[in-house]
MIGU-643673 format. One record per residue (C-alpha): residue number from 1; x, y, z. Coordinates in steps of 0.5 Angstrom, whole numbers. Layout:
N
 num    c1    c2    c3
 NUM     X     Y     Z
...
REM end
This chain:
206
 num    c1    c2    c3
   1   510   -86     8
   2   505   -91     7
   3   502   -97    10
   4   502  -104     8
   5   498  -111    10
   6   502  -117    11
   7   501  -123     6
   8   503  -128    11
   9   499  -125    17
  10   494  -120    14
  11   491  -118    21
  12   498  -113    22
  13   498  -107    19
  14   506  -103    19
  15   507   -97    17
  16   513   -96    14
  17   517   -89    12
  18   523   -86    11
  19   530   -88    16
  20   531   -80    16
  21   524   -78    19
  22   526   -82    24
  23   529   -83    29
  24   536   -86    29
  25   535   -90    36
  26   529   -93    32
  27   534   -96    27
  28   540   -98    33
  29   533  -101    36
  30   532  -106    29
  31   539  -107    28
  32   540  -108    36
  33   547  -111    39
  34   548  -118    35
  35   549  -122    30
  36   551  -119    22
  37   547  -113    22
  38   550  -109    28
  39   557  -111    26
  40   556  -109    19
  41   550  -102    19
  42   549  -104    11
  43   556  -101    10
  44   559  -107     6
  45   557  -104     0
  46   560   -97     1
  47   566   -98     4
  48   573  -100     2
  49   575  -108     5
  50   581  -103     8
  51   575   -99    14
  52   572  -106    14
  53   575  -107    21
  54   572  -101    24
  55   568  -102    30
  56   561  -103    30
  57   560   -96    34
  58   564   -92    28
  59   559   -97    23
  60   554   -94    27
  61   555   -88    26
  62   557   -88    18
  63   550   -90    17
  64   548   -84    22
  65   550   -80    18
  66   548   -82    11
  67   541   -82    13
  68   541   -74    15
  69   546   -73     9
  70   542   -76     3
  71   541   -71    -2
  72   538   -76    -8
  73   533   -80    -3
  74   535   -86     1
  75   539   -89     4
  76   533   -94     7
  77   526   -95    10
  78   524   -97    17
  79   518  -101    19
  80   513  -100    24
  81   508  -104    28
  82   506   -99    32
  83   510   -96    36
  84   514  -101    36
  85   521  -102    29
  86   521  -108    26
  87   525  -108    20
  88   529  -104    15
  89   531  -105     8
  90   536  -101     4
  91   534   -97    -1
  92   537   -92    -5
  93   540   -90   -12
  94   546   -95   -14
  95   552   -91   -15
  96   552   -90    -7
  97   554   -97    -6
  98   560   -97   -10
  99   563  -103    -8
 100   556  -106   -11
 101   559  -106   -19
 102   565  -111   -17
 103   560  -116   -15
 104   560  -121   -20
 105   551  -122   -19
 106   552  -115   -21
 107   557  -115   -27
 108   554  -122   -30
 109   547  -120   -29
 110   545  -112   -29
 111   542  -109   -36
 112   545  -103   -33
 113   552  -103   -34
 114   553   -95   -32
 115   554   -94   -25
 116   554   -87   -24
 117   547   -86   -27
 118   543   -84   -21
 119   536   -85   -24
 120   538   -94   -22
 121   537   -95   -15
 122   538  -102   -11
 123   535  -106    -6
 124   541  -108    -2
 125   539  -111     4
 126   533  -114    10
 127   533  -113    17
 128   528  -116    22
 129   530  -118    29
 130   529  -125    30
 131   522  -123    34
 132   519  -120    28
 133   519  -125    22
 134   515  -129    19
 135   510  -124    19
 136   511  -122    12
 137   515  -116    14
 138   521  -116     9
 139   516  -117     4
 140   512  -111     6
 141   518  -108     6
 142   520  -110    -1
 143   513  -107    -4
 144   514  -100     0
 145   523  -100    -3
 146   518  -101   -10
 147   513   -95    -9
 148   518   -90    -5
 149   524   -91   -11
 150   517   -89   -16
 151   516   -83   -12
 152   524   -82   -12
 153   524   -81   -19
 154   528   -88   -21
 155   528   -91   -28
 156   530   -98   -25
 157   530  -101   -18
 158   534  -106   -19
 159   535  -112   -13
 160   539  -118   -13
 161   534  -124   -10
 162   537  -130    -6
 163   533  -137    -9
 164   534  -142    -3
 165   530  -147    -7
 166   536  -147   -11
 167   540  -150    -5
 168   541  -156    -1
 169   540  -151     6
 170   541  -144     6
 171   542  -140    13
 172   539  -135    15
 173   544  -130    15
 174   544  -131     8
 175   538  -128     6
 176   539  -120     8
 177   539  -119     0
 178   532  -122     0
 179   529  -127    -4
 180   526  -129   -11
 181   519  -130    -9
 182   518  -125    -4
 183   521  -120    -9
 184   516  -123   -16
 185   511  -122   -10
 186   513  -115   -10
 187   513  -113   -17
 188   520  -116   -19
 189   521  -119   -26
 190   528  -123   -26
 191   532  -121   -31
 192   539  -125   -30
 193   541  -131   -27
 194   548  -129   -26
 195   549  -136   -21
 196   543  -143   -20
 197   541  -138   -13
 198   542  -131   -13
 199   537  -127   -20
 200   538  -119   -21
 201   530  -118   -21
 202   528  -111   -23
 203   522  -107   -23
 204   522  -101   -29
 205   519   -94   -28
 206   520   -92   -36
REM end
């Protein structure tokens, strides 16, 4: 797709395309065998509460077969330094994330009330092993998920940004949607503030 240069660390340049031009044992290689991301595969918006006890292996799979499958683009970009994967972000039009319109963030804050309009798309969701960060992955990942929805037709790329000046501490694990910052770095604008730490952020392409 294209390459970017870090803003934390402008000496590594990393290449980032499109999950289905890879392949798929690069993403297993990002999302690895621990923590949230290898018991989840970017499936907590798609699937109903009641397949959420499904097993990691069939998660897996799940997003094995959306990233061969998409028809509309998306589901997500893979980051490359090098040979080596470092990242992942889930990009795609939002009405494949059907449990994403309950989700009070979403309700209270979108300017995009139709959820079957495939011309808005959403940020949903930041993978870097832990080896890799602070090295501005996410960021270059965000300012890619920008450029590749543009390219993809979408009139509004939505993201829902985690503001961690906004709270006392804030894991980790906390930050897969992405951060303000790293999204107004990005091209975001804020647009709601649903609650004191979590904004929707949007960038327009009409």
């Amino acid at each position: 797709m294209r390459s970017v240069a870090s803003p934390e660390s402008p000496t590594t340049d990393l290449r980032i395309v499109p999950a289905q031009t890879v392949p798929f044992a690069d993403v297993e290689a990002v999302f690895g065998t621990k923590g949230d991301p290898a018991t989840c595969w970017c499936q907590w918006y798609k699937i109903p509460g009641s397949d959420w006890r499904d097993d990691p292996a069939e998660l897996a799979a799940k997003l094995e077969r959306q990233i061969t499958t998409a028809e509309h683009g998306g589901p997500g970009l893979v980051a490359y330094d090098g040979e080596t994967p470092v990242g992942w972000c889930a990009v795609e039009p939002r009405p494949a994330l059907p449990r994403l319109k309950s989700k009070r963030i979403v309700t209270k804050g979108s300017s995009e009330p139709q959820f079957d309009d495939e011309s808005v798309w959403a940020v949903t969701c930041f993978v870097v092993p832990r080896a890799h960060r602070k090295r501005g992955v996410g960021g270059a990942l965000a300012e890619a998920a920008v450029a590749y929805a543009r390219e993809q037709g979408a009139r509004v790329l939505e993201a829902y940004g985690v503001d961690p000046s906004a709270r006392a501490k804030v894991p980790a694990a906390d930050l897969f949607p992405g951060t303000v910052s790293m999204f107004e770095r990005a091209g975001f604008t804020e647009v709601a503030r649903p609650t004191p730490s979590r904004a929707v952020m949007q960038v327009r392409f009409d």
